[in-house]
N, CA, C and O atoms as a GROMACS GRO file, in nm:
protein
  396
    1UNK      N    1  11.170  -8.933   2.301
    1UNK     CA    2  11.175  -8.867   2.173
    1UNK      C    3  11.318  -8.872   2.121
    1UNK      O    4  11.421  -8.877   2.188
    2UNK      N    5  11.303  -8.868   1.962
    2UNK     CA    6  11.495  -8.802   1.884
    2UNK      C    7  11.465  -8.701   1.893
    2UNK      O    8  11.357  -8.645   1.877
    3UNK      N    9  11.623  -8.647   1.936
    3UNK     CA   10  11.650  -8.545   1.905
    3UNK      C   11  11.787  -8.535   1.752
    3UNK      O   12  11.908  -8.551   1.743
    4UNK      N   13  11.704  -8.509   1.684
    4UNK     CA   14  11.777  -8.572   1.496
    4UNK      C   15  11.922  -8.498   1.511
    4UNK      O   16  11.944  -8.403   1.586
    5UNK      N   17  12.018  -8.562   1.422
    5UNK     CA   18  12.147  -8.513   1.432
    5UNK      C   19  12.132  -8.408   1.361
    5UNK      O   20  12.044  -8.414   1.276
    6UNK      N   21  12.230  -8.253   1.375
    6UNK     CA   22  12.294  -8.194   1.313
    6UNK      C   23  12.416  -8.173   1.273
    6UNK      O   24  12.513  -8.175   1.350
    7UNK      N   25  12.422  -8.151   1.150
    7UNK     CA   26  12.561  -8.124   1.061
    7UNK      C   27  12.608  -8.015   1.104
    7UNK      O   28  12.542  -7.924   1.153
    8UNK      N   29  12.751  -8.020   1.086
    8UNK     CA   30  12.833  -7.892   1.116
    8UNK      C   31  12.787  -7.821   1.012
    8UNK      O   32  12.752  -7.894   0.919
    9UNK      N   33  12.767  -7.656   0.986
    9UNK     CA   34  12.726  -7.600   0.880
    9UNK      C   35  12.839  -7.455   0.888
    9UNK      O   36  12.841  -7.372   0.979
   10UNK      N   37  12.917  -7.459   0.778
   10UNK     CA   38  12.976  -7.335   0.843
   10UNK      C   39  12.978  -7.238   0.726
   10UNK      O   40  13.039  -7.273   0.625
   11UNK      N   41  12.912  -7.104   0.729
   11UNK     CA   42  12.880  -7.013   0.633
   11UNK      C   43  13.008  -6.970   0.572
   11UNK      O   44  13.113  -6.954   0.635
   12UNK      N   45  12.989  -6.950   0.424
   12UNK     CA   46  13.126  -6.910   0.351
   12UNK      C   47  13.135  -6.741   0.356
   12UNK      O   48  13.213  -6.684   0.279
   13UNK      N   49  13.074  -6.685   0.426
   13UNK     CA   50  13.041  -6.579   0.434
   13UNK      C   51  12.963  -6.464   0.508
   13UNK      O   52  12.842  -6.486   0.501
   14UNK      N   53  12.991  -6.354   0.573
   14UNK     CA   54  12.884  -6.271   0.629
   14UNK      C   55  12.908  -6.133   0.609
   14UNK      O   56  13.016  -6.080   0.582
   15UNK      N   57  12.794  -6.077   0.626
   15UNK     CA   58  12.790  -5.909   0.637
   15UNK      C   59  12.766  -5.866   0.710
   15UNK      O   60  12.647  -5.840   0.724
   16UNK      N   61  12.892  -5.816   0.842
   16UNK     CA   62  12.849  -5.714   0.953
   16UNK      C   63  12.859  -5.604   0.994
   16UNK      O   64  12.924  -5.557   1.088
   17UNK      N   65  12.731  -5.523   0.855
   17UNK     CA   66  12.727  -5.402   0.876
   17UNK      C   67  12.604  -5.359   0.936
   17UNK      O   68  12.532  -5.267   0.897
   18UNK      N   69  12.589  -5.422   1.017
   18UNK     CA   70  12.482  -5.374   1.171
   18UNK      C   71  12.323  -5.321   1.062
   18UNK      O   72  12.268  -5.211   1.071
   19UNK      N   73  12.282  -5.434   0.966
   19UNK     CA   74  12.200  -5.365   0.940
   19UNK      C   75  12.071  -5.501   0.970
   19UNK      O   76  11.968  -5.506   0.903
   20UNK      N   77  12.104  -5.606   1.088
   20UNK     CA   78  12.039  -5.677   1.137
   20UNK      C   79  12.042  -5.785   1.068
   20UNK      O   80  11.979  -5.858   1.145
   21UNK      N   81  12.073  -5.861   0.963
   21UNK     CA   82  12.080  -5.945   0.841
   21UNK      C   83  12.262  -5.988   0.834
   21UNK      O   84  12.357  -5.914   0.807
   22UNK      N   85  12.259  -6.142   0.874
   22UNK     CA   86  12.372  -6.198   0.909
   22UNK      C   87  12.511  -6.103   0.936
   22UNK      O   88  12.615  -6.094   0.871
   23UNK      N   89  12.469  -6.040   1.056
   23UNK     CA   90  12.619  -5.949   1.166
   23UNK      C   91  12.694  -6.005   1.186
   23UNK      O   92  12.807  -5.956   1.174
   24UNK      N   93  12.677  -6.167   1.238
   24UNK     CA   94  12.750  -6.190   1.304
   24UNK      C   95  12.758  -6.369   1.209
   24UNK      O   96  12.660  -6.414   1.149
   25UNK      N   97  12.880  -6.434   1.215
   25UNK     CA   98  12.914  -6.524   1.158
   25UNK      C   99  12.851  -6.686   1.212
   25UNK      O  100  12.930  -6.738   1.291
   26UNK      N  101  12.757  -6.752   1.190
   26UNK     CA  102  12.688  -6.838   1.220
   26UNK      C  103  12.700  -6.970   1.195
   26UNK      O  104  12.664  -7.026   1.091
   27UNK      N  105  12.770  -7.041   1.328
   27UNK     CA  106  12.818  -7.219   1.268
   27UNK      C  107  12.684  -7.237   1.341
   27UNK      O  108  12.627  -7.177   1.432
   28UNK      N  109  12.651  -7.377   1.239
   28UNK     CA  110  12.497  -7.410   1.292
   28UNK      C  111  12.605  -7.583   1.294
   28UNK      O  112  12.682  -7.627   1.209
   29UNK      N  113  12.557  -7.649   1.450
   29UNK     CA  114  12.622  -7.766   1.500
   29UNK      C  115  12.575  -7.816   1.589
   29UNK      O  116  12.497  -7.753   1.661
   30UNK      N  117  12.612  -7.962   1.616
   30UNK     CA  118  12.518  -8.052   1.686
   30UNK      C  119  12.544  -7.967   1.883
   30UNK      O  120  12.647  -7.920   1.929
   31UNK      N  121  12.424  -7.977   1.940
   31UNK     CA  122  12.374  -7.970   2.033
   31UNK      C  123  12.507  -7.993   2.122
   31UNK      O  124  12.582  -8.074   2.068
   32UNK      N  125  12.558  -7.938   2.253
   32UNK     CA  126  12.644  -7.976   2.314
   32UNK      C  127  12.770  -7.946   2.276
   32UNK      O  128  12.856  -7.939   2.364
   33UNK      N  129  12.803  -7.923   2.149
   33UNK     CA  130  12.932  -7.946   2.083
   33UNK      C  131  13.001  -7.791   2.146
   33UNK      O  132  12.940  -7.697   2.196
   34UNK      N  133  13.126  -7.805   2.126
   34UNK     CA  134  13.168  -7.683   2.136
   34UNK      C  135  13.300  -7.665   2.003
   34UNK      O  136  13.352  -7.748   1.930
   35UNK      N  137  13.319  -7.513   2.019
   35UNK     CA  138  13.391  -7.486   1.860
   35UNK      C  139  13.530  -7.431   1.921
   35UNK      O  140  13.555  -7.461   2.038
   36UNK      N  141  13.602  -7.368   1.863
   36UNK     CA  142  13.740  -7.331   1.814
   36UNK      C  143  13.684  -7.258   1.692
   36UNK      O  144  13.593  -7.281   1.613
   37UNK      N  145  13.779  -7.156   1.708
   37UNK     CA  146  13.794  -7.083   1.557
   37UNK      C  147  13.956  -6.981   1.501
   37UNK      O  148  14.031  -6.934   1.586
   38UNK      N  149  13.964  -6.977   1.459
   38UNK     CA  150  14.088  -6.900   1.430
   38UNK      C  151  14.061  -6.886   1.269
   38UNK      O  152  14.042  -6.970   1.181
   39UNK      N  153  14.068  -6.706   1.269
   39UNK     CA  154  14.097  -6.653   1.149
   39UNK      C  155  14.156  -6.587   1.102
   39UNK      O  156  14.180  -6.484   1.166
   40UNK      N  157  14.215  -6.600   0.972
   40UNK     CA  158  14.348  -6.569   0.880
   40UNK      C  159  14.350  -6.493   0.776
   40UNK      O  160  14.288  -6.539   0.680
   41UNK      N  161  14.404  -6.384   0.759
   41UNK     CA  162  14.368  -6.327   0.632
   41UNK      C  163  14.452  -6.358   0.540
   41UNK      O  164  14.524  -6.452   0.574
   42UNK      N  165  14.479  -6.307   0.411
   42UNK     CA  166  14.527  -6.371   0.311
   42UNK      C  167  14.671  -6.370   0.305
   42UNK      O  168  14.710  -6.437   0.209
   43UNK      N  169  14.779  -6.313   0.382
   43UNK     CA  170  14.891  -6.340   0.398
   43UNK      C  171  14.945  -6.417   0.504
   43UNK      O  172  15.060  -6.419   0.546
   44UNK      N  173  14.817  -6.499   0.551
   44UNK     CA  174  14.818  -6.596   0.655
   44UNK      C  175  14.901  -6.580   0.778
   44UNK      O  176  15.000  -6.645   0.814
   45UNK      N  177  14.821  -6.443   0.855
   45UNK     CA  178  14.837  -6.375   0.961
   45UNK      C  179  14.700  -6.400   1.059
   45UNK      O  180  14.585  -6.381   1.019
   46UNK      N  181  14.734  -6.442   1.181
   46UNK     CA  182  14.586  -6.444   1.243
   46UNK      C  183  14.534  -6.332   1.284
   46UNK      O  184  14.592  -6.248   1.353
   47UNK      N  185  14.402  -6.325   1.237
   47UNK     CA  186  14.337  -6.194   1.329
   47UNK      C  187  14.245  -6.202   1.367
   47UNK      O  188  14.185  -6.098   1.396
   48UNK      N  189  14.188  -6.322   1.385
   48UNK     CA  190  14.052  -6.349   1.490
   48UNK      C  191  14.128  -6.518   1.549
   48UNK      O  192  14.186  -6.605   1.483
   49UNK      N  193  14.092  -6.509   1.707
   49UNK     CA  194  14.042  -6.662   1.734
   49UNK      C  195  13.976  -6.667   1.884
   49UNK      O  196  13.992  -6.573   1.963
   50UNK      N  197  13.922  -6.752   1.908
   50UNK     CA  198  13.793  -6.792   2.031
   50UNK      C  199  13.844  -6.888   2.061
   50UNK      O  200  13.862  -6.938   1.950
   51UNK      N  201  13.881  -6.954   2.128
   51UNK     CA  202  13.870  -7.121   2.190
   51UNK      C  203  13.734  -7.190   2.199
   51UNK      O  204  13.710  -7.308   2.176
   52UNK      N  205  13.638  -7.076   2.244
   52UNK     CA  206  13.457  -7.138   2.314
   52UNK      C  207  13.374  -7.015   2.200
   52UNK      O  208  13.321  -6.918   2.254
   53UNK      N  209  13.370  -7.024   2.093
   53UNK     CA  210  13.324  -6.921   2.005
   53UNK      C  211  13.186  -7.012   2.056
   53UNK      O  212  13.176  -7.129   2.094
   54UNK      N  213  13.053  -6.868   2.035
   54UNK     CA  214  12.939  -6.887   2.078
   54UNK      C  215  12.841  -6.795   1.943
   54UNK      O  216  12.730  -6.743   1.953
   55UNK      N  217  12.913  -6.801   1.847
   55UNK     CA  218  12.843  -6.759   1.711
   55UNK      C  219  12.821  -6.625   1.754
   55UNK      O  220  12.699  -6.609   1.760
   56UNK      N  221  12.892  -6.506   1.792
   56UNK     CA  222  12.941  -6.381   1.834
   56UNK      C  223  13.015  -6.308   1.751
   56UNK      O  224  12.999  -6.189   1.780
   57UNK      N  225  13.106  -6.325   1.640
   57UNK     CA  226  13.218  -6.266   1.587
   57UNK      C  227  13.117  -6.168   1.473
   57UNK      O  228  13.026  -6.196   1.394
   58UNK      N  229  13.185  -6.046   1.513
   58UNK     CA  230  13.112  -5.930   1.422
   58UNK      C  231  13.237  -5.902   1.324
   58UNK      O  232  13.229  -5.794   1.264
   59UNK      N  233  13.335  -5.970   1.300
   59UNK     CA  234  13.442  -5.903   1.195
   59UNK      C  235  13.519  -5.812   1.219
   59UNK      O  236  13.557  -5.732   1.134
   60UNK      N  237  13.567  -5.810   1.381
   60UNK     CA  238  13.672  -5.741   1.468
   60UNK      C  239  13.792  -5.797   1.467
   60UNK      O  240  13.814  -5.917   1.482
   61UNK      N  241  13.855  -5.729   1.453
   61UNK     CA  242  13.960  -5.787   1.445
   61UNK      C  243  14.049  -5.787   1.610
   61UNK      O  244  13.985  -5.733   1.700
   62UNK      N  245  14.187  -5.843   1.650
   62UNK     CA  246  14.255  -5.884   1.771
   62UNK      C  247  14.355  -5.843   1.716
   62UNK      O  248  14.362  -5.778   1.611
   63UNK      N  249  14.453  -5.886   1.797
   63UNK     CA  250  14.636  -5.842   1.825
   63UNK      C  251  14.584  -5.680   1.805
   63UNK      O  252  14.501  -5.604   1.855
   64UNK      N  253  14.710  -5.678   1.679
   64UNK     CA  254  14.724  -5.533   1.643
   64UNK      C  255  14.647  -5.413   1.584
   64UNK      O  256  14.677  -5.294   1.575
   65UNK      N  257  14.534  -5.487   1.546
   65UNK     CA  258  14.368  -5.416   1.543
   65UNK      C  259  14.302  -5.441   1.604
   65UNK      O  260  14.191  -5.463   1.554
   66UNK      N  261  14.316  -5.455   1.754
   66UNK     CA  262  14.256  -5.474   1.841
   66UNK      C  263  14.113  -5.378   1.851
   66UNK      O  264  14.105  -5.257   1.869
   67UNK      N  265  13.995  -5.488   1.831
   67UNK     CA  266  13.863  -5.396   1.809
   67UNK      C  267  13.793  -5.314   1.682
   67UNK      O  268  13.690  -5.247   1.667
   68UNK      N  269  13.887  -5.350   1.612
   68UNK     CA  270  13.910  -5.251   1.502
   68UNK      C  271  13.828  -5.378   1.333
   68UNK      O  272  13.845  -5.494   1.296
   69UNK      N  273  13.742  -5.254   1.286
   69UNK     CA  274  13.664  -5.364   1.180
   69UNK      C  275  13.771  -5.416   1.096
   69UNK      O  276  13.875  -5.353   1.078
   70UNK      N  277  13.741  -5.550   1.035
   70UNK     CA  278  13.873  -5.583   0.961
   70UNK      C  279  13.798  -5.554   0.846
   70UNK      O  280  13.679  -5.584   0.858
   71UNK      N  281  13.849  -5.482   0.688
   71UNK     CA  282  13.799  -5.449   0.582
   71UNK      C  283  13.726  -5.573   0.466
   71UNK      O  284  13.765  -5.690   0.466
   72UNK      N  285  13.650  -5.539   0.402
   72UNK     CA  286  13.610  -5.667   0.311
   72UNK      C  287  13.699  -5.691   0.234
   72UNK      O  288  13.783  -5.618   0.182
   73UNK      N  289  13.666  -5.872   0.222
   73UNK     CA  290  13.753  -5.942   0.181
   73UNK      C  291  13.713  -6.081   0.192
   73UNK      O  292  13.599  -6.123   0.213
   74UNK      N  293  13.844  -6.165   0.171
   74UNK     CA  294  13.874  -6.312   0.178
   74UNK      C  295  13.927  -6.314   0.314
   74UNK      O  296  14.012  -6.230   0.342
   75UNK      N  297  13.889  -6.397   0.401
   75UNK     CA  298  13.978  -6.434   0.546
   75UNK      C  299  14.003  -6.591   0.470
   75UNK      O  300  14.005  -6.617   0.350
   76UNK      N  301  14.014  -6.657   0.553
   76UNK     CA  302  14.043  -6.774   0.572
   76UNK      C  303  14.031  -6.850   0.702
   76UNK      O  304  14.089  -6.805   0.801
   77UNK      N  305  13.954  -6.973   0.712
   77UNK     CA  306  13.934  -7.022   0.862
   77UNK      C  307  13.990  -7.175   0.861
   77UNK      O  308  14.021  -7.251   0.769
   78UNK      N  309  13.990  -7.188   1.006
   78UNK     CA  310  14.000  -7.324   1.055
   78UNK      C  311  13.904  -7.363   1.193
   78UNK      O  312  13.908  -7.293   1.294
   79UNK      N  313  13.830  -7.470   1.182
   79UNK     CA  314  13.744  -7.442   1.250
   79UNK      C  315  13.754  -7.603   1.361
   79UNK      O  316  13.761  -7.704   1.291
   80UNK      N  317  13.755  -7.624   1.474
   80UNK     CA  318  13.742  -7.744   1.554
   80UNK      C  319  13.617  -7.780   1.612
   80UNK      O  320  13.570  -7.704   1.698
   81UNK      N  321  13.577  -7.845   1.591
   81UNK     CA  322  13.461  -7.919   1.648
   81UNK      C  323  13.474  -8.035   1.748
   81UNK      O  324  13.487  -8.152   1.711
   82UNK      N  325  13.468  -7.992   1.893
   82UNK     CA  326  13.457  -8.104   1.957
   82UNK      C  327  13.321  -8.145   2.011
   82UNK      O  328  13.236  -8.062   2.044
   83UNK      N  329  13.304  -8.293   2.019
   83UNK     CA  330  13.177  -8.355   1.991
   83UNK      C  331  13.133  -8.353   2.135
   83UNK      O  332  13.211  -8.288   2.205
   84UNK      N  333  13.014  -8.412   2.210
   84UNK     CA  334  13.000  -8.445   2.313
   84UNK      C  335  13.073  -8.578   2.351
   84UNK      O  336  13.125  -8.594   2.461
   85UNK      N  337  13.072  -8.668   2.253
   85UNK     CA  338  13.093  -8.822   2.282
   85UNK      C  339  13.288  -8.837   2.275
   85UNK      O  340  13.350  -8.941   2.297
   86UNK      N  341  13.350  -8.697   2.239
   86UNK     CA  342  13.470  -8.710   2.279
   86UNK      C  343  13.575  -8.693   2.134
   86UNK      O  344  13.695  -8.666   2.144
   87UNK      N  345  13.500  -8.716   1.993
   87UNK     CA  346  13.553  -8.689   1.908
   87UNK      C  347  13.574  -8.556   1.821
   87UNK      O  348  13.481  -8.488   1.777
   88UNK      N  349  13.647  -8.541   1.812
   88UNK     CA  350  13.678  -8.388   1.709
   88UNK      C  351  13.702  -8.447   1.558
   88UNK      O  352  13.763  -8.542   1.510
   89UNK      N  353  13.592  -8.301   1.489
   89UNK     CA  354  13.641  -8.274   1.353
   89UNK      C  355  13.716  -8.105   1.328
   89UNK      O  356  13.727  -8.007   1.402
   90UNK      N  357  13.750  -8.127   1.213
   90UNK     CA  358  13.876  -8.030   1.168
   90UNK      C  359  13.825  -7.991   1.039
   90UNK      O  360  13.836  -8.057   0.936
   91UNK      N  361  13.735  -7.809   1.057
   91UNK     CA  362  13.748  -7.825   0.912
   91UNK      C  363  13.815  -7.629   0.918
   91UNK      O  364  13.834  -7.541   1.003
   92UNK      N  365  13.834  -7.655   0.709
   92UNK     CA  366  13.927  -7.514   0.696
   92UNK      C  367  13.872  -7.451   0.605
   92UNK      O  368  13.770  -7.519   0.600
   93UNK      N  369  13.855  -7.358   0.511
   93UNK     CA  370  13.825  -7.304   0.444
   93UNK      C  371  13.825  -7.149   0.414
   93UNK      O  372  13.885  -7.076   0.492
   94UNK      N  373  13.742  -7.078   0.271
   94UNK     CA  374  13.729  -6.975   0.298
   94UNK      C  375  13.657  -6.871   0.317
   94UNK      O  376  13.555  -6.875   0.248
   95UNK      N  377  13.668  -6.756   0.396
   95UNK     CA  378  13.515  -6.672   0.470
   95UNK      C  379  13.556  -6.525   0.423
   95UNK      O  380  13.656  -6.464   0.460
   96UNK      N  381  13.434  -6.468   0.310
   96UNK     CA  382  13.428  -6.358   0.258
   96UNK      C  383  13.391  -6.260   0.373
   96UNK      O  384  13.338  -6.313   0.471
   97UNK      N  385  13.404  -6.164   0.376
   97UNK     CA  386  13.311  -6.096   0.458
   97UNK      C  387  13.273  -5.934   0.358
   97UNK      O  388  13.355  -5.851   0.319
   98UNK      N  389  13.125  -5.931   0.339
   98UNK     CA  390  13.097  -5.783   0.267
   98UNK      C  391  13.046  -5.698   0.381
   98UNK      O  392  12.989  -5.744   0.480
   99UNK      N  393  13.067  -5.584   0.362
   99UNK     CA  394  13.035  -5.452   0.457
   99UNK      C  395  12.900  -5.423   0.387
   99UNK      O  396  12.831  -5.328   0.423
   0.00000   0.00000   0.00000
């Protein structure tokens, strides 16, 4: 059998206010692949990143808000995609998040 390719898909946006309806931030990507993430808010300070993100991030923030909800807004991401077959893509953009 194929198993058909998937596209990296990465949402411009989520709402994780625990009311069961996109909590948590969702890259939809080919089978095997693994991600990177690092996120930035608008004075281009990091306050999220994963090395092995597993589509988990509820909009917590790290370092100095450690645990702590980060408020709605504009973040900003960069996202790595490494492939099974050995190649990486690089993508960046920007991620709203509403409460």
């Amino acid at each position: 059998f194929i198993i058909p390719l998937v596209d990296v898909t990465i949402p411009e946006g989520f709402s994780p206010n625990n009311d069961g309806t996109d909590d948590t931030w969702i890259i939809t990507r080919p089978f095997g692949s693994s991600i990177s993430v690092i996120i930035f808010n608008r004075w281009g300070n990091e306050v999220y990143h994963n090395s092995d993100y597993k589509n988990d991030w509820r909009g917590k923030g790290i370092n100095n808000i450690l645990g702590e909800d980060l408020p709605e807004g504009t973040y900003y991401y960069s996202v790595e995609v490494k492939y099974n077959d050995g190649n990486i893509n690089k993508f960046a953009g920007p991620l709203t998040i509403k409460r």
